[in-house]
C-alpha positions as CSV (number, residue, x, y, z in Angstrom):
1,X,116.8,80.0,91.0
2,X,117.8,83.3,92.2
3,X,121.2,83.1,93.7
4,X,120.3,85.9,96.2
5,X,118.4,82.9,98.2
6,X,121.0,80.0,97.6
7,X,122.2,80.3,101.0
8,X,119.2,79.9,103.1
9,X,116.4,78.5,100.4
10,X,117.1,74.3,102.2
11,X,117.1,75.8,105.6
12,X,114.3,74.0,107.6
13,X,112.2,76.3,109.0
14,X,111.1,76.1,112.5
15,X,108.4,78.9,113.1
16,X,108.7,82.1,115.0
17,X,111.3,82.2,117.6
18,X,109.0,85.4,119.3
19,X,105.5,83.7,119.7
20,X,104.2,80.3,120.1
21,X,102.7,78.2,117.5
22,X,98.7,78.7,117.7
23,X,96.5,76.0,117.2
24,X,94.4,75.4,114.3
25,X,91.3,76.2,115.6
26,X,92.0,79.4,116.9
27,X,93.5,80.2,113.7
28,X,89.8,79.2,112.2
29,X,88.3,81.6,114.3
30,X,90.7,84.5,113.0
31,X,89.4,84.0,109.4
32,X,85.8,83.3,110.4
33,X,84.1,86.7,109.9
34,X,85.7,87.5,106.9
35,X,82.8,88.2,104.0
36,X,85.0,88.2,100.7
37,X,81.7,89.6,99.4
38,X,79.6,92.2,101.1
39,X,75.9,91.8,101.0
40,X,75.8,88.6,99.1
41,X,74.2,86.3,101.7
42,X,71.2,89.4,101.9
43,X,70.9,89.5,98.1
44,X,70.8,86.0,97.9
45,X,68.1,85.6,100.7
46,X,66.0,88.5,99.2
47,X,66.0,86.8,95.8
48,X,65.0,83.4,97.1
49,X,62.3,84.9,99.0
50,X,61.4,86.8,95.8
51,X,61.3,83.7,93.6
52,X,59.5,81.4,96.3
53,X,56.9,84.2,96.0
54,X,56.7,83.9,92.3
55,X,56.8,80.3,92.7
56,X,60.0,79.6,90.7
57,X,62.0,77.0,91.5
58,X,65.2,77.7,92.7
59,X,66.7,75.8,89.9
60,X,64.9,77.6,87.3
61,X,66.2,81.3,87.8
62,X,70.0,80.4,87.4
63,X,71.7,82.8,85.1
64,X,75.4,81.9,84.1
């Protein structure tokens, strides 16, 4: 352990003295519109609507 922290690292913390604790479900909402990847729910869409034209079943067209 890093002796730099020995003097607070078993100190209980008890949350921001500054602002109130927020409830979970407005936390959720924060982290709702976040899209790790851009454009993947279109390209996904576009290529199911691709293979249900060509009649392939979804299972068929997996590539790993």
């Amino acid at each position: 352990m890093n002796k730099n922290y020995d003097d607070i690292i078993n100190y209980d913390y008890k949350g921001s003295l500054k602002r109130p604790k927020m409830r979970l479900e407005d936390r959720a909402k924060i982290f709702l519109p976040f899209a790790a990847l851009k454009g993947y729910e279109e390209l996904i869409k576009k290529t199911e609507e691709e293979n249900l034209a060509k009649n392939i079943p979804a299972t068929e067209n997996i590539k790993i």
